[in-house]
KOLSETI-677678 format. One line per 2 residues: their letters; for each residue z, y, x of C-alpha. Coordinates in steps of 0.02 Angstrom, whole numbers, plus 50000, padded with zeros to 5 digits. Each point is the difference from the previous one (the first is absolute). Layout:
% KOLSETI-677678
a> Z,Y,X  ...
% end
This chain:
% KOLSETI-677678
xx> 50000,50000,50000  49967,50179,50037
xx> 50155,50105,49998  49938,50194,49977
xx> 50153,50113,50063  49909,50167,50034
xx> 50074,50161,49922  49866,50057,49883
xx> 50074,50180,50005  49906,50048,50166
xx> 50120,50168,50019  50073,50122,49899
xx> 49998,50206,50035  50131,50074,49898
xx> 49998,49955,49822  49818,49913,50004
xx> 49992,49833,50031  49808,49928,50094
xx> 49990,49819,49962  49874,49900,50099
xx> 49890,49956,49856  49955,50184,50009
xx> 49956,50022,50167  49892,49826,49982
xx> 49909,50068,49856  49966,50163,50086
xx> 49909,49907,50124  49912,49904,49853
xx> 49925,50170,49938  49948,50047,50194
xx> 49911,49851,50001  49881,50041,49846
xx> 50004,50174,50037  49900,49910,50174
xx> 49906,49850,49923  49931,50091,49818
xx> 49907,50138,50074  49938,49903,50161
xx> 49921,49872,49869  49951,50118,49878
xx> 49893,50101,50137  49930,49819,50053
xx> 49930,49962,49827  49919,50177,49975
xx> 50123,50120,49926  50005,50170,50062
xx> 50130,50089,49901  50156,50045,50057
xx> 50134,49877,49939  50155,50072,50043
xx> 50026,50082,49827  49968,49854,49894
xx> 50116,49895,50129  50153,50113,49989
xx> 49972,49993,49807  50008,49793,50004
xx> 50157,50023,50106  50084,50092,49887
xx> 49926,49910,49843  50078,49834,50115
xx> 50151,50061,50041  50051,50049,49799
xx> 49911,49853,49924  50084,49858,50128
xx> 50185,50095,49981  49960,49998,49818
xx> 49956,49826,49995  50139,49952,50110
xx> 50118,50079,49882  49938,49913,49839
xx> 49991,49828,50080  50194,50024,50028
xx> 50050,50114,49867  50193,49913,49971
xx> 50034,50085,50171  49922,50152,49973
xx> 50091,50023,49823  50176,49973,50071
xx> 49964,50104,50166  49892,50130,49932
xx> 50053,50111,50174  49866,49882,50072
xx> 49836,50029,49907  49955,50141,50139
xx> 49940,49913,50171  49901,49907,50068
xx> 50084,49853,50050  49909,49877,49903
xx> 49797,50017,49952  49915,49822,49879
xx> 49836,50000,50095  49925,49989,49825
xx> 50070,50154,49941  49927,50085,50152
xx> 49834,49935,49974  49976,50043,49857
xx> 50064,50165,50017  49888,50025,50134
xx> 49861,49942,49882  50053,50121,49856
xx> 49992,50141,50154  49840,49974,50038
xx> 49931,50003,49839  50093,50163,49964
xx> 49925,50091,50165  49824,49915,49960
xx> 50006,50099,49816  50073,50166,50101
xx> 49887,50005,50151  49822,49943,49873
xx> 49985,49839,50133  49872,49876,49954
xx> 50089,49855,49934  49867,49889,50125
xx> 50085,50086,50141  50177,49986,49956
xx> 49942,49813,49992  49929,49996,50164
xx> 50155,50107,50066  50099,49846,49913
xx> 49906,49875,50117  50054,50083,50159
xx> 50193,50000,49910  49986,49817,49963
xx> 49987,49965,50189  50173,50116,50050
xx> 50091,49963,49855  50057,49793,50042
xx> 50023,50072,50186  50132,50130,49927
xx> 50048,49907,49876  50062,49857,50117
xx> 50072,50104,50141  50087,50088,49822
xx> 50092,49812,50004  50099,50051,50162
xx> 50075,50111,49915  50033,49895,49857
xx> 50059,49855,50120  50139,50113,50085
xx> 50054,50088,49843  50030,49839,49901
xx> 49903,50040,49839  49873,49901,49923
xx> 50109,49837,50051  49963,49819,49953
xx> 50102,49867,49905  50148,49905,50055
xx> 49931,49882,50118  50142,49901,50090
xx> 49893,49846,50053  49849,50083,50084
xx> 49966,50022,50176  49944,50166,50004
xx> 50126,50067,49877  50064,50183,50043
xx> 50184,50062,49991  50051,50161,49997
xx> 50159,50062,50084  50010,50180,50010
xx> 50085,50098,49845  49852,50133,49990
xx> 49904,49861,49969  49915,50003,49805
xx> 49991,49814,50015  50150,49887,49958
xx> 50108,49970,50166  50021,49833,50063
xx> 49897,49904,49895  49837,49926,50056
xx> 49849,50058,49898  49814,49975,49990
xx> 49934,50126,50136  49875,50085,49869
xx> 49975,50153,50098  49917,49889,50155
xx> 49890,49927,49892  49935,50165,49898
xx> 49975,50049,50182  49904,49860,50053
xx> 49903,50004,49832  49955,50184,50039
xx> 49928,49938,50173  49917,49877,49930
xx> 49899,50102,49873  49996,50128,50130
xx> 49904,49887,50125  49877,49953,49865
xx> 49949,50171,49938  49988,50046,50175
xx> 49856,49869,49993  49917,50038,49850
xx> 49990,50221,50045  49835,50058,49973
xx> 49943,49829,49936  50053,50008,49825
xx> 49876,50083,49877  50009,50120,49898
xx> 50127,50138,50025  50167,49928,49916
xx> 49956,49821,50047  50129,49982,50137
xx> 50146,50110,49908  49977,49912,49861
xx> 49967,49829,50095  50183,50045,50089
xx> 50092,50044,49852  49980,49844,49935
xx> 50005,49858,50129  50178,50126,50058
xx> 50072,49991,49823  49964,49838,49972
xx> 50093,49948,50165  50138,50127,49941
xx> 50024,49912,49838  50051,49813,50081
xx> 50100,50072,50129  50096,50097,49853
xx> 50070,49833,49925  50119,49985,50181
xx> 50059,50185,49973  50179,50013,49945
xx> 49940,50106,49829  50029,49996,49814
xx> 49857,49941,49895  49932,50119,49877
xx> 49879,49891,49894  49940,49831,49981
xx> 50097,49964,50154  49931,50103,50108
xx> 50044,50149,50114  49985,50207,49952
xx> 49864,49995,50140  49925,49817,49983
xx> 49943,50099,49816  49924,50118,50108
xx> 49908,49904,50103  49945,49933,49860
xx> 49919,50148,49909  49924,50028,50184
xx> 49909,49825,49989  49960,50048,49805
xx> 49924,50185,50043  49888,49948,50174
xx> 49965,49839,50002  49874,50004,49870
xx> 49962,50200,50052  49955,49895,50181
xx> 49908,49875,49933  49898,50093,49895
xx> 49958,50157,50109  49954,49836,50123
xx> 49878,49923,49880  49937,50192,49973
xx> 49946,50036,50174  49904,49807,50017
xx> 49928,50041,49866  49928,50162,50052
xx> 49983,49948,50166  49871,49852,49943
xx> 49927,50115,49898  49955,50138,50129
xx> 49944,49840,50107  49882,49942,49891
xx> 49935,50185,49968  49970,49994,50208
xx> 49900,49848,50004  49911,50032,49840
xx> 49919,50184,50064  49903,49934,50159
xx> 49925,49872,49892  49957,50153,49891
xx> 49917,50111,50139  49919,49842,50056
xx> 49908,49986,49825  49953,50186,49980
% end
């Protein structure tokens, strides 16, 4: 077994209190502040991103604390004092806050929905990236922790008191595996850039394959169902799979479509000239 003993309170200056899981997500955002625009330039897009990436930030940042504080609402309703923070984001919330962002600067600025897609693309190849090195954070702080697990190898125990996990007890070590998950789908987006057509085709490709991986690795979580069993954010992932898998599949058949089309136009006007 694993035993985690690290103080997730990094330091504290006065009355404020910096926790690790901050700092690690910090260096999340640097990394797709790096990786967005770098891919974005490589597939073509010229305008400047910065705007539209401090907007998803913020649109993250509320929609993951908001999340986080549904998902455990008992606590919240008994300790009201700590509702403001940011020690806990659901990486659901903050995806989809990032996608409600988006669609609110896309309506503000007048941007073509086709390049907000193609934008998306270059953010489906940073997002696993951040989202994984995210899972540091989650790992030290102690949230997002597994079941009970007292008879497996790699079981994880807690020991320190700032720890949001239960102390002493071993526990499914969920926030390694969202990690590794992240990787994972990181590695194979990084494989597929500029490869999948048409604009959209990788986000929506990576939403999916991510949520469904998401949704089985909720069912070790240490979380109260909601619904038919199931997790607040396994319901989510859900209405993720429900909105772009068939969006993906048909915007797929789309493009072969026209792309057969405009390839039979090609071979069909030489044998034209040829004949006048």
């Amino acid at each position: 077994m694993l035993t985690i003993s690290i103080d997730p309170v990094a330091f504290t200056t006065g009355s404020l209190t910096i926790r690790w899981y901050g700092i690690v997500v910090t260096v999340a955002v640097i990394s797709m502040l790096i990786i967005v625009p770098w891919q974005a330039k490589r597939l073509g897009i010229k305008r400047d991103l910065y705007g539209l990436i401090l907007w998803c930030i913020v649109g993250g940042l509320i929609g993951g604390r908001l999340a986080y504080i549904i998902y455990d609402w008992q606590h919240f309703v008994t300790t009201p004092r700590d509702i403001i923070g940011f020690a806990g984001l659901a990486q659901n919330g903050m995806i989809a806050g990032v996608v409600a962002a988006a669609l609110i600067y896309m309506g503000v600025t007048k941007m073509r929905f086709s390049e907000l897609l193609s934008i998306g693309d270059a953010a489906a190849i940073g997002t696993p990236l951040a989202l994984a090195i995210g899972r540091v954070g989650c790992t030290i702080n102690g949230c997002c922790h597994g079941i009970p697990a007292p008879d497996l190898p790699w079981a994880v125990v807690y020991t320190n008191p700032h720890s949001l996990a239960p102390l002493n007890t071993p526990i499914h070590p969920t926030q390694i595996y969202h990690l590794l998950w992240g990787l994972i789908v990181f590695a194979i987006v990084w494989q597929l850039r500029g490869k999948f057509k048409p604009e959209g085709g990788l986000l929506f490709f990576f939403l999916c394959i991510f949520a469904s991986g998401d949704f089985a690795l909720r069912f070790l979580r240490d979380e109260e169902p909601w619904l038919w069993g199931l997790r607040a954010a396994q319901l989510v992932d859900l209405a993720i799979l429900v909105i772009f898998l068939p969006w993906l599949i048909i915007r797929l058949h789309r493009f072969q479509k026209q792309a057969l089309v405009a390839e039979l136009a090609n071979k069909a006007e030489p044998e034209q000239n040829l004949e006048d």
